[in-house]
Phi, psi and omega in degrees: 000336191269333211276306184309326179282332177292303187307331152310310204266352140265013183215012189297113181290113159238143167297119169279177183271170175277138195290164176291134158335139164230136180301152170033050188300132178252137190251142163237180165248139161287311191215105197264297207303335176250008162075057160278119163201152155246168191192144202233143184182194172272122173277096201264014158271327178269062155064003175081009178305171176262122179249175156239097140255110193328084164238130195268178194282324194252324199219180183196167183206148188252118167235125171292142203273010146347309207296293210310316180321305180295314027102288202290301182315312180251001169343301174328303227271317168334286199285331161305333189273319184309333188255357181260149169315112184304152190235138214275153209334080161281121168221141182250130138296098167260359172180131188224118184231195200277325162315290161200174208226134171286103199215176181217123178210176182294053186230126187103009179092028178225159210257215203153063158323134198246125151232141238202077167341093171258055174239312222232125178272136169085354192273097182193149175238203203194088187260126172276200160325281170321336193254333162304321173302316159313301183297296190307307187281028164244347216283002183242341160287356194270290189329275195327298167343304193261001172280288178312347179267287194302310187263354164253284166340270175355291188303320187270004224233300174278320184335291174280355171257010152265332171286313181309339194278324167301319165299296180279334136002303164268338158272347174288332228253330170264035139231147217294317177256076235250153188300140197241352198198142164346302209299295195298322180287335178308315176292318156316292185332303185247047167253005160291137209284081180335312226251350170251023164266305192294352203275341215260005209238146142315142213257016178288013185245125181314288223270158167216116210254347182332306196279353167256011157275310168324300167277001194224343166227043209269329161302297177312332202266359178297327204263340171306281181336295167341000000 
């Protein structure tokens, strides 16, 4: 009976909501046979910060990427527990913060790094050996990745989501029934011409991120407008 009640009660399946779109995104794989990928990017609900996120065939979890760094920090400790004989619904905490929490538990007879949203009901993913092993020898293409996003990416990223914001500004004034709510503006956003925004912005920027501001943040620049 105790057994049965830990397996319900850790393993109960909720449909998480779907993670956020992310700019200019970098994908790497963990696991392809088993639909492990992480992906790295512009978050456009956090301010356009750089997440990471783990995503599995069922569930996926959002890591700030500060946190990774802590996660990279304890590998060791990590991998070491990971790798010991499993002990039956055993759970380790190896770091816990008001967000999310770093754990260990039992499934399938393997021991199972856990990292786990306590913001987001359902949002937790579930890593083996292998797949830890990976994330460590990917860990300096991650580092570079979420350096280069931040500090390059990121600035040309706001940059241009304020000229957008600017843009539309000057097309709400021609049209005769122009959008009165967030709701209304969204569709408006996205009945603008890509190719006559970008034509309308400054060309000092190598990059030009419009048609994925468009599409992955048409709420955000709704509420910009606002």
């Amino acid at each position: 009976m105790a057994a049965s009640i830990y397996k319900k009660k850790n393993f109960t399946y909720i449909l998480p909501t779907s993670p956020s779109e992310l700019i200019e995104s970098t994908n790497y794989t963990l696991d392809f046979a088993a639909r492990k990928f992480i992906h790295i990017g512009l978050d456009p609900t956090d301010v356009f910060n750089t997440v990471v996120q783990i995503i599995t065939p069922s569930r996926y979890i959002n890591i700030p990427a500060v946190f990774l760094r802590r996660i990279f920090c304890l590998m060791g400790n990590i991998l070491s527990f990971i790798l010991d004989q499993p002990q039956k619904y055993n759970r380790n905490y190896f770091l816990e913060i008001d967000i999310i929490s770093l754990s260990s538990m039992v499934y399938q007879r393997e021991n199972m790094f856990v990292i786990e949203s306590k913001t987001l009901a359902g949002c937790r993913v579930l890593l083996n050996r292998t797949d830890l092993m990976k994330l460590q020898y990917l860990q300096w293409c991650i580092v570079e990745t979420v350096a280069r996003k931040s500090t390059i990416i990121r600035p040309v990223v706001l940059n241009q989501f304020a000229m957008f914001g600017n843009y539309i500004d000057r097309e709400f004034t021609k049209v005769d029934s122009p959008p009165k709510t967030n709701e209304e503006m969204v569709p408006f956003i996205n009945n603008l011409r890509d190719d006559k925004i970008i034509g309308s912005t400054p060309k000092q920027d190598p990059m030009s991120f419009i048609s994925q501001l468009k599409m992955f943040s048409s709420y955000q620049l709704a509420e910009h407008w606002a």
